[in-house]
KOLDREN-870399 format. One record per residue (C-alpha): residue number from 0; x, y negated, z negated. Coordinates in steps of 0.05 Angstrom, whole numbers. Layout:
<sites>
i	xx	yy	zz
NUM	X	Y	Z
...
</sites>
This chain:
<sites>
i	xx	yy	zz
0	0	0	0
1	26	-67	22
2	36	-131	-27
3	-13	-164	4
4	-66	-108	0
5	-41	-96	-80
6	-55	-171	-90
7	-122	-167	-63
8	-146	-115	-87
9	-132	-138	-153
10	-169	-208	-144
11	-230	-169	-120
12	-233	-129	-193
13	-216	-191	-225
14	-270	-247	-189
15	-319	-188	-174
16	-318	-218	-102
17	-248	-207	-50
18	-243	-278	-21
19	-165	-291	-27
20	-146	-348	-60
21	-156	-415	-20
22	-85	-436	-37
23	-48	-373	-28
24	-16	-348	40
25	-42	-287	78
26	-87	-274	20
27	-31	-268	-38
28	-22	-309	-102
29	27	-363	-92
30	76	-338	-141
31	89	-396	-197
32	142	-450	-185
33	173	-494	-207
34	187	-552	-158
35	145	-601	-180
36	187	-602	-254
37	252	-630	-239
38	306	-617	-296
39	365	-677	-293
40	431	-678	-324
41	419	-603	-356
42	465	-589	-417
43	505	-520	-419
44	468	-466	-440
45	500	-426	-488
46	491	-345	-475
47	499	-322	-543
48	437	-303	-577
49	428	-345	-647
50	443	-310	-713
51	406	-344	-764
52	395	-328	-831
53	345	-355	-864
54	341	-387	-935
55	312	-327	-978
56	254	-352	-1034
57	246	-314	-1102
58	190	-277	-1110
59	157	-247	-1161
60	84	-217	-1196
61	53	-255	-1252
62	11	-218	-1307
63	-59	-234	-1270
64	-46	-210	-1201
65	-15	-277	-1166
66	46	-269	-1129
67	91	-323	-1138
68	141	-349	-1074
69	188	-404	-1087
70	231	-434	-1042
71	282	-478	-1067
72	311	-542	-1030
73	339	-601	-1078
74	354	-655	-1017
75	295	-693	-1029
76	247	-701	-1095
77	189	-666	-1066
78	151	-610	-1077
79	98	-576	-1033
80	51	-520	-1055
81	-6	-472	-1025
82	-47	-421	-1065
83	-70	-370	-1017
84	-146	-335	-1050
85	-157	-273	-1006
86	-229	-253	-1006
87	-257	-324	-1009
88	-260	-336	-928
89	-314	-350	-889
90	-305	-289	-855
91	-337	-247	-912
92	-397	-298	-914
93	-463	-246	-913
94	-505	-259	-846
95	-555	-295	-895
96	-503	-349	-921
97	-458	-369	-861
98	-424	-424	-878
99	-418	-413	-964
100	-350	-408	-963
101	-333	-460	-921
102	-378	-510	-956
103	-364	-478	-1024
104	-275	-499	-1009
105	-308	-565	-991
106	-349	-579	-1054
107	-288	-559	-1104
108	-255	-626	-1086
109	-312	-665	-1096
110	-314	-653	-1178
111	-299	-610	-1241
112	-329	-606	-1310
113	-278	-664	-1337
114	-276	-709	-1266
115	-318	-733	-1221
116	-298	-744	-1142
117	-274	-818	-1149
118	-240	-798	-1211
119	-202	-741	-1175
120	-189	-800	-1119
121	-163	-850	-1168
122	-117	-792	-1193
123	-80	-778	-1128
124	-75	-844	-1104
125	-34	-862	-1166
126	10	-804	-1163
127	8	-816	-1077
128	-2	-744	-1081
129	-49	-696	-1039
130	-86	-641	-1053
131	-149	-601	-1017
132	-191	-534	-1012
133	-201	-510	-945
134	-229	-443	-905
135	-255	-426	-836
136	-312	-393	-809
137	-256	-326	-786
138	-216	-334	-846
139	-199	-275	-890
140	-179	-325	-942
141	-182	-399	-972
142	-124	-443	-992
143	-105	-494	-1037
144	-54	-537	-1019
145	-19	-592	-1054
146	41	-645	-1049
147	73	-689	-1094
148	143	-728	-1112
149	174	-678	-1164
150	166	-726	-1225
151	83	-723	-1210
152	84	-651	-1206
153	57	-627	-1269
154	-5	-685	-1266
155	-16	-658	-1194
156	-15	-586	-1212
157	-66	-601	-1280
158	-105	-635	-1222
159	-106	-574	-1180
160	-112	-523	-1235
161	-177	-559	-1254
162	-211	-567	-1180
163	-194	-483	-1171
164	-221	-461	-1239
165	-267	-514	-1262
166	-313	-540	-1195
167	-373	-572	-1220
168	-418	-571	-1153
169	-449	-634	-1164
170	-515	-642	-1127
171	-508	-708	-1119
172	-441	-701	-1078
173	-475	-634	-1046
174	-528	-687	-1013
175	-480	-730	-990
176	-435	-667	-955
177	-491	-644	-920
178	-508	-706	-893
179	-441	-714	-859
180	-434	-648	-846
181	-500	-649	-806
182	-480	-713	-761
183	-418	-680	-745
184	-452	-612	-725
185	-507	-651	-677
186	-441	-691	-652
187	-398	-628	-638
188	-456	-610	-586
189	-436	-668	-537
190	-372	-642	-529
191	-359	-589	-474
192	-299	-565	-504
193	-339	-545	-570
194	-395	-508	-527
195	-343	-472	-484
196	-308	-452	-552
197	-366	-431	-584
198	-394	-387	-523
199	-326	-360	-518
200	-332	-331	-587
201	-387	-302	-581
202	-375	-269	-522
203	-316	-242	-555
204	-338	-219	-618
205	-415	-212	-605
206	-449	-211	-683
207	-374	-195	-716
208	-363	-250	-772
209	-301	-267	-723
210	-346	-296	-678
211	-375	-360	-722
212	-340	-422	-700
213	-387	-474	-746
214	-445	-457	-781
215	-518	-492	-758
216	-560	-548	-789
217	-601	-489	-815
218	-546	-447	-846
219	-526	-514	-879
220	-598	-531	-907
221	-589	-454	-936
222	-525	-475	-983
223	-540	-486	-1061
224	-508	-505	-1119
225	-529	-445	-1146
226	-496	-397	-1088
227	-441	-441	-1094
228	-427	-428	-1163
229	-435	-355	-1155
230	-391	-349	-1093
231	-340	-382	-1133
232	-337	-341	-1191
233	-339	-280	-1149
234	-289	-299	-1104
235	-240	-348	-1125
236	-196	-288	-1169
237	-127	-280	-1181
238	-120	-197	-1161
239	-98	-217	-1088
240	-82	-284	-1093
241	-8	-308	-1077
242	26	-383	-1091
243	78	-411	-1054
244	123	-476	-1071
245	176	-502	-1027
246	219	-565	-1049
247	254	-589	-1110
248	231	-533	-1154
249	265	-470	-1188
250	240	-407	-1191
251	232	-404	-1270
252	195	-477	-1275
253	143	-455	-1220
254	132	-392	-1260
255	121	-434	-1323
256	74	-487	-1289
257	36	-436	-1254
258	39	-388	-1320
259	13	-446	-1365
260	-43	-475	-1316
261	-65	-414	-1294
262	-49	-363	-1339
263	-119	-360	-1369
264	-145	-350	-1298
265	-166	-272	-1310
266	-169	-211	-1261
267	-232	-195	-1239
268	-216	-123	-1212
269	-245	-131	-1149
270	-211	-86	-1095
271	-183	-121	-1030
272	-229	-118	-972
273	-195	-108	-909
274	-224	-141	-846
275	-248	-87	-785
276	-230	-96	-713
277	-288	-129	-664
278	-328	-82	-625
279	-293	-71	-554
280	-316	-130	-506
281	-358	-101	-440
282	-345	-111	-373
283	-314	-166	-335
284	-369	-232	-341
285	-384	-308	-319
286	-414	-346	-374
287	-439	-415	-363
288	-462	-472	-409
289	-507	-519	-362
290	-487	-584	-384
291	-527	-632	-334
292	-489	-692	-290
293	-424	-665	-323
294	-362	-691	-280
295	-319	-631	-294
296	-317	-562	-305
297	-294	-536	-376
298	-258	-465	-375
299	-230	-413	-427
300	-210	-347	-385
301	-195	-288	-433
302	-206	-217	-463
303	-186	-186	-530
304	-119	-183	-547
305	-79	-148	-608
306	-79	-159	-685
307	-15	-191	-714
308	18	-124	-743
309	12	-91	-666
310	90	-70	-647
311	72	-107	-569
312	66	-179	-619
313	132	-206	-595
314	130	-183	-524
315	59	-213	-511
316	95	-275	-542
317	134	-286	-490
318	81	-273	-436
319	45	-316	-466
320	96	-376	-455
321	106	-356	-390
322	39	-359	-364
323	13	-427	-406
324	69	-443	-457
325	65	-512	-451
326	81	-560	-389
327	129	-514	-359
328	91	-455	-366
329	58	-425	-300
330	-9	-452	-306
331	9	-532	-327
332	61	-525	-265
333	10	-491	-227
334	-57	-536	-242
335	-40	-598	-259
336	44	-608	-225
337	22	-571	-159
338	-48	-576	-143
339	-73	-637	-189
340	-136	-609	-208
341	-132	-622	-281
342	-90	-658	-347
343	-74	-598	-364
344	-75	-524	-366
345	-48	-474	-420
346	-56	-408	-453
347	-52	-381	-527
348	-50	-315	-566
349	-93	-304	-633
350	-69	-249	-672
351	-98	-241	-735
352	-116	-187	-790
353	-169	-157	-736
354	-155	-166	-656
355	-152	-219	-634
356	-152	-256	-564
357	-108	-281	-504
358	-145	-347	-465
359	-129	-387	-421
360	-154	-466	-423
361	-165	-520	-375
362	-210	-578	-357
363	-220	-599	-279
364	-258	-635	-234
365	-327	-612	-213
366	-304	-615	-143
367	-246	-567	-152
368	-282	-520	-199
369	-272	-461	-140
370	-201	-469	-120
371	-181	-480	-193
372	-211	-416	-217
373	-188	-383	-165
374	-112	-405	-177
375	-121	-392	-255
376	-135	-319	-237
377	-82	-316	-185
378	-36	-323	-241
379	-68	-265	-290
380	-54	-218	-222
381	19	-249	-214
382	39	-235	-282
383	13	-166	-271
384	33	-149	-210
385	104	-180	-204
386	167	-177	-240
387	178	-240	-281
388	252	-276	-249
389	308	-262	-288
390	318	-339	-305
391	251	-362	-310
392	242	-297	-369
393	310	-332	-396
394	292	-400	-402
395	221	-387	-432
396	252	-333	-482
397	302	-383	-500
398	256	-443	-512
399	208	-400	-569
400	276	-384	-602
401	297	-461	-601
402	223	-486	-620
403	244	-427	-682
404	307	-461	-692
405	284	-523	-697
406	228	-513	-745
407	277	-493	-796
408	301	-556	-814
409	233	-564	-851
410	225	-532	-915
411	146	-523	-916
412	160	-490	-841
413	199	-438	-871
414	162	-419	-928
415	105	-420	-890
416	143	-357	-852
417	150	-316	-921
418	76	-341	-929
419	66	-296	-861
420	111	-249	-887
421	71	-235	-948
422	0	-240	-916
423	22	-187	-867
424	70	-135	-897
425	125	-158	-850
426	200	-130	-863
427	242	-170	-906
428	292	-189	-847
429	227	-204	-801
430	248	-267	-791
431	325	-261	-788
432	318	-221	-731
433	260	-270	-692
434	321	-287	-636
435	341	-231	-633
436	270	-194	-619
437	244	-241	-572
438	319	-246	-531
439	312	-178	-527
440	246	-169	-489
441	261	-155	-412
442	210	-168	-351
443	189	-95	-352
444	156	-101	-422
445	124	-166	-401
446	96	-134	-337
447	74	-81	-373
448	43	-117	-430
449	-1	-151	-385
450	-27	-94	-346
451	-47	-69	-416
452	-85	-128	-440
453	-93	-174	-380
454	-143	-115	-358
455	-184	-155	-301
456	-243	-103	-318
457	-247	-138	-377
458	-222	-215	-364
459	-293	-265	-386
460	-287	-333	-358
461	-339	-388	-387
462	-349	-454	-360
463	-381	-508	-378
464	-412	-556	-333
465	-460	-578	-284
466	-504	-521	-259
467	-533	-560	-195
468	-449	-566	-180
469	-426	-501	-205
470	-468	-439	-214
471	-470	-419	-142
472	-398	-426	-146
473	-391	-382	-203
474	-433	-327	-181
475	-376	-310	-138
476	-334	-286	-190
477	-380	-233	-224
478	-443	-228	-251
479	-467	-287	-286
480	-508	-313	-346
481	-529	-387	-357
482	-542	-415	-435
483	-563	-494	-443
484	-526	-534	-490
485	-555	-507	-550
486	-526	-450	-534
487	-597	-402	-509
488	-604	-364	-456
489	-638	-390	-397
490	-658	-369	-327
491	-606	-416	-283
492	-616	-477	-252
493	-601	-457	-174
494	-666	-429	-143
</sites>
């Protein structure tokens, strides 16, 4: 079989329809380049892959469960903390209270039993400290976080101690959070990127708590005090909990700040709950938001992927940054350098505690919506179908190991890494050996990464935009369903 005949027959699985490309030459992908990036005055490169070794943190278990991670670094009189609460994510919220634990992390910051919300204000202004509660709709767990010169340290940490063990829940403030949080729902449906995200999801995940992206007006009028206080007490426990500090801190005084705040914070014996892979996605799909007079066309192009812990973690990595790491990765070079059909064009990998995904992302004009798909896909088959260049695999393997480099001049970076580390069973010399991984993945372990996961039998691509423009357009490229902009199902807007 020719390389023209491989290339199309590929397309045809992966747009449901064998048109070639309109771009490409007797019906093949034009393979990636790079002409329209011009590099001037290029420095050496040095060959040798990096040896680093990074600064190791103490760790250690305290009496009720919390690990405790310090990282110490004396050059400036700062120190930065996060307390990581497994269980207390939004992705164990029940189908009947979506949206608890998110508004739950909120609330704690907004009072305790000794302070109320200005108080708590007035507090870390004078200290011009920072500290906050936070979860997401997917997250497995919520975090306290916290930052202060070293001399506030022990009023920020009484702070923080009381807004983890003593919320109040004040239904006064709870008014006011739904209020704003209620604008800013009815506002996030204006925006195309929000409805392409939140389709996306739940094509991906279907019912699976990984597929909430925000909860509704309705799931927000469901939230009490009362399911607030419950949610906390069930779920905000030490057994699986884990603290972190980076900065000008020793190992021994974070064990006796975090021993004499929150020593009387008991066990609760509640076993960890582990999160479940997705069900398998279905067949290859178009999915479009109608979004009437829209002057572009919103896309995310993607299929499950792997969970963090899978051994193909580092090699997808690097396909990943060859197909849409930033503006000289395939698809910004591609979309926007070449063609000029959009700002911008990228792809990402999300690899959590369940699998996750691979997407693609791009915004372009209404007018190019066909061409543009058609050259996004063009690259899914070109990274499957042929070898990644020997310099172009260099240059992008080289750049994730000098964005590594780089981020180890900041302390909260690399504890942050351990933070990883921890969260995920890694190896204790995960990190140390991050060059030396990722330099060592070759062009056949790229190809063959995405043949396994960049599966056009199973590649969705939503749009958003207008239907009168775009639907016939999309029902090219597979079989296609059309949802409005509050995301139900309708018939289509082409007779």
């Amino acid at each position: 079989m020719s390389a023209r005949t491989k290339h199309l027959a590929a397309i045809g699985l992966m747009l449901a329809f064998a048109a070639p490309p309109a771009h490409a030459q007797g019906g093949q992908p034009a393979p990636p380049s790079s002409k329209a990036v011009v590099m001037k005055g290029r420095a050496p490169v040095n060959e040798k892959v990096l040896d680093v070794k990074l600064p190791k943190p103490i760790e250690g278990d305290l009496a009720n469960g919390i690990h405790l991670i310090v990282l110490e670094d004396h050059r400036a009189p700062q120190v930065t903390f996060q307390l990581i609460v497994s269980g207390a994510g939004g992705y164990f919220d029940a189908p009947n209270s979506v949206g608890l634990a998110s508004a739950t992390a909120a609330m704690m910051r907004e009072g305790t039993t000794a302070l109320n919300t200005n108080q708590i204000s007035e507090q870390l202004e004078t200290m011009s400290a920072n500290v906050g509660v936070s979860t997401g709709m997917t997250s497995l767990d919520a975090n306290v976080t916290g930052s202060a010169l070293t001399e506030n340290l022990d009023k920020l940490f009484d702070l923080a101690s009381d807004i983890l063990l003593h919320p109040s829940f004040p239904e006064e403030e709870l008014a006011k959070y739904k209020t704003r949080t209620k604008t800013s729902l009815n506002q996030n449906r204006s925006f195309p990127g929000f409805l392409a995200q939140e389709l996306y999801q739940k094509v991906m995940y279907g019912d699976d708590p990984a597929g909430r992206l925000l909860m509704t007006p309705e799931q927000l009028d469901k939230v009490t005090r009362a399911a607030m206080v419950e949610f906390h007490k069930s779920k905000y426990v030490p057994d699986h909990a884990a603290i972190a500090f980076a900065g000008d801190i020793s190992y021994a005084r974070a064990k006796q700040l975090v021993e004499s705040k929150l020593g009387g914070w008991k066990k609760s014996g509640t076993p960890m709950i582990a999160a479940k892979d997705p069900p398998a996605i279905g067949p290859a799909k178009v999915w479009l938001v109608d979004r009437p007079n829209a002057v572009q066309t919103n896309f995310i192009v993607g299929t499950q992927a792997i969970e963090r812990t899978n051994p193909d973690y580092d090699v997808l990595d690097v396909m990943n940054s060859i197909v849409g790491g930033g503006p000289t990765g395939r698809l910004f070079v591609h979309l926007r350098e070449e063609k000029g059909y959009t700002y911008g064009a990228y792809s990402g990998l999300n690899a959590g505690r369940y699998r996750g995904t691979w997407s693609a992302q791009t915004d372009v004009r209404s007018d190019v919506t066909e061409p543009a798909l058609k050259d996004l896909l063009g690259e899914l088959v070109a990274i499957r179908d042929t070898t990644v260049p020997a310099k172009e695999l260099q240059d992008r393997k080289r750049s994730l190991v000098a964005g590594f480099a780089l981020s180890l001049e900041s302390p909260q970076q690399v504890l942050n890494y351990y933070v990883t580390s921890w969260i995920y069973k890694l190896p204790a010399d995960y990190w140390d050996k991050y060059p030396q991984r990722v330099m060592g993945v070759t062009a056949a372990q790229v190809q063959a990464a995405a043949r396994k996961y960049l599966d056009p039998a199973r590649v969705q691509i939503v749009a958003v935009g207008d239907g009168k423009k775009v639907e016939e357009i999309l029902r090219k490229f597979g079989k296609l369903e059309v949802y409005d902009t509050e995301g139900k199902k309708v018939m289509g807007v082409v007779p």
